[in-house]
C-alpha positions as CSV (number, residue, x, y, z in Angstrom):
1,X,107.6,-13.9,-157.0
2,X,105.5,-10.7,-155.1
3,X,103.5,-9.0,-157.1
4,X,105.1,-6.3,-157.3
5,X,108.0,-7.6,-159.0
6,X,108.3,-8.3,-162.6
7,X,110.7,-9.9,-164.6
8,X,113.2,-8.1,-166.4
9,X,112.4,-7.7,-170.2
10,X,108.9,-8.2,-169.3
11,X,105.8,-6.3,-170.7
12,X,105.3,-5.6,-167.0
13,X,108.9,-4.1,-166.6
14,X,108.0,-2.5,-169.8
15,X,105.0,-0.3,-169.3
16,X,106.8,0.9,-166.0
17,X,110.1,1.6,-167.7
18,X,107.7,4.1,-170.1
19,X,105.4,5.4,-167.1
20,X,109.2,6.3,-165.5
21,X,110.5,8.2,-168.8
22,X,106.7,10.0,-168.8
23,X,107.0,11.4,-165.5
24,X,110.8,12.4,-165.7
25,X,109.7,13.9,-169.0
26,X,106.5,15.8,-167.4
27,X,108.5,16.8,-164.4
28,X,111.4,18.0,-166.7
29,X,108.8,20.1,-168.9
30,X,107.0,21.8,-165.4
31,X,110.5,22.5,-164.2
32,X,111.1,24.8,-167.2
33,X,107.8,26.1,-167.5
34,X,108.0,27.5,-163.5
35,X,111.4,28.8,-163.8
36,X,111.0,30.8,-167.1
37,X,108.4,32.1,-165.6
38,X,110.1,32.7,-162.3
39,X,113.4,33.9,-163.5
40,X,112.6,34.9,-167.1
41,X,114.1,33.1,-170.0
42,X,117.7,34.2,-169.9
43,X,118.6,33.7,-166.2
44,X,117.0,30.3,-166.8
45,X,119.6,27.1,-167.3
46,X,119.6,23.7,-168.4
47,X,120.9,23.0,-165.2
48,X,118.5,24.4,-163.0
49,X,116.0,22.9,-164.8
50,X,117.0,19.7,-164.1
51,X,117.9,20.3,-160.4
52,X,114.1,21.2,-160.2
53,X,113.3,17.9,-161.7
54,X,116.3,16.2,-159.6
55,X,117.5,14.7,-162.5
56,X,120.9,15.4,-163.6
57,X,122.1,17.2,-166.8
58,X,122.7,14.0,-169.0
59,X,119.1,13.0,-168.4
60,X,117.7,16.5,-169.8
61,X,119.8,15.5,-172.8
62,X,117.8,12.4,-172.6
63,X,114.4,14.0,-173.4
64,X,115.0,17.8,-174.5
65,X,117.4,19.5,-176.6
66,X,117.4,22.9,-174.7
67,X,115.2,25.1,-172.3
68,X,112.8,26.0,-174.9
69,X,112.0,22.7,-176.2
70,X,111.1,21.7,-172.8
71,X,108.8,24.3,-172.1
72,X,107.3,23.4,-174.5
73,X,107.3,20.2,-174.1
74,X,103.6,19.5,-173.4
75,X,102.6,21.8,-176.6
76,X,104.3,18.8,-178.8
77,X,102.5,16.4,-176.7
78,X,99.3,17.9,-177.9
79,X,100.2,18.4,-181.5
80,X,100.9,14.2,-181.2
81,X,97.3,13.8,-179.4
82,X,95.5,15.3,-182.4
83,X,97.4,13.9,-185.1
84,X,96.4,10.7,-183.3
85,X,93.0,12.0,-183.5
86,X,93.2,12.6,-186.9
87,X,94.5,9.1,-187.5
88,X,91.0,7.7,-186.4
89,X,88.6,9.7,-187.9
90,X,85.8,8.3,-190.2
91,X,87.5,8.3,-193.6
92,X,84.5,9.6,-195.4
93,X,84.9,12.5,-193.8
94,X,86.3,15.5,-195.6
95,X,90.1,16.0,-194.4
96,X,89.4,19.9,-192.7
97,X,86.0,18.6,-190.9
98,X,88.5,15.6,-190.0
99,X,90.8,18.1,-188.6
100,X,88.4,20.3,-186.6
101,X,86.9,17.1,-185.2
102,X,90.2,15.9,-183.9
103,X,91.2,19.0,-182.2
104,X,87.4,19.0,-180.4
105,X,88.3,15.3,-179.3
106,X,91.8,16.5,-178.2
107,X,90.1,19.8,-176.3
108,X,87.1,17.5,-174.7
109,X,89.7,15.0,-173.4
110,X,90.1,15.2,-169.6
111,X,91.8,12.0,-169.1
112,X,95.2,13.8,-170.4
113,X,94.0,17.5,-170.5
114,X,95.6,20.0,-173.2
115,X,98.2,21.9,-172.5
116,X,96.5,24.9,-172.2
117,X,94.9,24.0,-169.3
118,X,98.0,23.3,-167.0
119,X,99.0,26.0,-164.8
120,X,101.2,29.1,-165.9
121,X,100.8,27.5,-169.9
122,X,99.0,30.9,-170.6
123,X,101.6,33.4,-169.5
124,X,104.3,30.7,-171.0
125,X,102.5,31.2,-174.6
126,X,102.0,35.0,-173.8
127,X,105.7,34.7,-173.9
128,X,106.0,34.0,-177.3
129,X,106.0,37.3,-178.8
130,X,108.2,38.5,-176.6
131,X,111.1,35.6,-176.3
132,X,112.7,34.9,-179.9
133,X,113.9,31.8,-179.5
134,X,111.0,30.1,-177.2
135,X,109.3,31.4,-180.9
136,X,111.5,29.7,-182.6
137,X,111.2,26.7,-180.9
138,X,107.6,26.6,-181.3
139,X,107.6,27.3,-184.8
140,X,109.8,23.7,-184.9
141,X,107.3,22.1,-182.9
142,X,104.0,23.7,-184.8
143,X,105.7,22.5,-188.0
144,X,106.8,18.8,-187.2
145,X,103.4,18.4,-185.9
146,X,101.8,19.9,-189.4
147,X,104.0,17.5,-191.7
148,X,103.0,15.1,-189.7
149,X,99.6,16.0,-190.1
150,X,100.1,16.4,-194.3
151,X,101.1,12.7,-194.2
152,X,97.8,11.6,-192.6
153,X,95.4,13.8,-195.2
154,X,98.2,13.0,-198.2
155,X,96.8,9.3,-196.9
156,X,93.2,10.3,-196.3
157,X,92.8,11.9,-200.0
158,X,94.9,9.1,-201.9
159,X,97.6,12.1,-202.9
160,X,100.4,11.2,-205.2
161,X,103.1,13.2,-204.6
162,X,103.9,16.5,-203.5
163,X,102.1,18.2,-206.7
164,X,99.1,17.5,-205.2
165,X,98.7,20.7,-202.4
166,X,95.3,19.9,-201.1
167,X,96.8,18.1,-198.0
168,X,99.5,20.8,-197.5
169,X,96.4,23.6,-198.1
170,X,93.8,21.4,-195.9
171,X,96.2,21.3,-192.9
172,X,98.0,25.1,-193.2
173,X,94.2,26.4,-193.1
174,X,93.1,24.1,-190.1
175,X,96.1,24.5,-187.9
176,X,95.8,28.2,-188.7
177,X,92.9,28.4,-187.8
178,X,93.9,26.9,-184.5
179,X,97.0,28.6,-183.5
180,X,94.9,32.4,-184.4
181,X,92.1,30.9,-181.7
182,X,95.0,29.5,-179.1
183,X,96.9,33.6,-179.6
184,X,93.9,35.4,-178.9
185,X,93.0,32.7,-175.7
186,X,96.2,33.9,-174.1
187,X,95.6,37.6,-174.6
188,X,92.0,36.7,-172.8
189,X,93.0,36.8,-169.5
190,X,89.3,36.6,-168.1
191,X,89.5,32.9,-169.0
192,X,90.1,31.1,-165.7
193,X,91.1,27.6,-166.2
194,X,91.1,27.9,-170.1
195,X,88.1,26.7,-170.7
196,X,87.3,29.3,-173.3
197,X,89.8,27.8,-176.1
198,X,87.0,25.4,-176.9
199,X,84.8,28.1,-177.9
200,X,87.2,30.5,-179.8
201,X,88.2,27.1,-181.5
202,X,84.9,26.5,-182.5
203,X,84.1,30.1,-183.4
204,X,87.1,30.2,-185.7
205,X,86.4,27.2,-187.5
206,X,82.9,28.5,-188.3
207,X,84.6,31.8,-189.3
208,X,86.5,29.9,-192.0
209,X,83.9,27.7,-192.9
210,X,81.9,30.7,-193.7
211,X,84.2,32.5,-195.3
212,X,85.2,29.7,-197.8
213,X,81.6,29.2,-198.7
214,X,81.3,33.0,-199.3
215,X,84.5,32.9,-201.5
216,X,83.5,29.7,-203.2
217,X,80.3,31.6,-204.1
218,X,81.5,34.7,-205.2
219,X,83.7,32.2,-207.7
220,X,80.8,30.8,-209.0
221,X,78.5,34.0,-209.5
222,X,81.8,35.6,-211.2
223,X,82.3,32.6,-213.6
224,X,78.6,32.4,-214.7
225,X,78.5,36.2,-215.9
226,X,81.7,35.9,-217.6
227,X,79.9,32.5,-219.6
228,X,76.5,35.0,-220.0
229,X,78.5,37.6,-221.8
């Protein structure tokens, strides 16, 4: 056999059966990134989406359920890279430092880069307050990522049931803070490359960090003069 043939059913056959779906995927999701951005979201079809790709229609269906879902089809890719960051972290570690960790490993990771740092992905999320439905869809995406990321903390803190709201309130603060650094990267357009995200992420989670010790505090002082009186 030459070896560059593999038998069918193979792990070989396998791994390149996957690398094939990744790249149709990838060229699928830069197709409709370049021609929203080209044409505008309307004039945009399914069709010429995959024409870009040169796949045909019933292999779009294969991977994306319409136009907006695959433009934003690497932002669910990172949402899955740092919930699979999360999945790793020390479990000692307190579930919103978990969090803020796994996004840093998911930012410093040039192997696979984030989505913000592909071309165009700035004006594309720029687009979002402007487009309803590319909104939409990333309000779909945002949240499958964030139950996905309850389940992991709900594991993390040993939470029994859905009475319990600290993973639900961990994860809604983390992302938030997050998605409030990623808006105000796209309305930075100084920030050639992207490589500012890292820093307003940072800067954000220190904001809330500091402002949860301040209100945690305030608590305290506030219930030790209501005991004095």
């Amino acid at each position: 056999m030459d070896a560059d043939e593999t038998e069918p059913g193979s792990a070989a056959e396998a791994d390149r059966r996957l690398l094939r779906a990744r790249r149709t995927r990838e060229a699928l999701a830069t197709a409709a990134v370049d021609l929203i951005l080209e044409r505008g979201l309307a004039a945009t079809t399914v069709e010429a989406i995959a024409g870009r790709a040169d796949v045909t229609r019933r292999t779009f269906s294969r991977y994306f359920t319409g136009k907006e879902d695959a433009a934003l089809g690497f932002v669910r890719d990172d949402g899955e890279r740092i919930n699979a960051a999360l999945r790793v972290r020390p479990a000692d570690e307190p579930p919103l430092l978990a969090y803020r960790r796994a996004v840093a490993a998911w930012l410093a990771d040039r192997d696979a880069p984030a989505a913000h740092l592909r071309p165009r992905m700035r004006r594309l999320v720029g687009l979002l307050d402007r487009e309803p439905t590319l909104f939409a869809a990333y309000e779909r995406i945002r949240v499958d990522a964030q139950d996905e990321s309850v389940r992991i903390v709900a594991e993390r803190l040993g939470a029994r049931g859905p009475e319990d709201l600290r993973p639900a309130v961990v994860v809604e603060a983390a992302a938030g803070v997050l998605t409030a650094a990623l808006r105000a990267w796209a309305r930075s357009p100084d920030d050639v490359g992207g490589t500012g995200l890292a820093d307003l992420v940072e800067r954000a989670y220190g904001a809330l960090t500091r402002e949860t010790a301040s209100a945690a505090a305030h608590s305290t002082a506030e219930e030790t003069r209501t005991t004095d009186l």
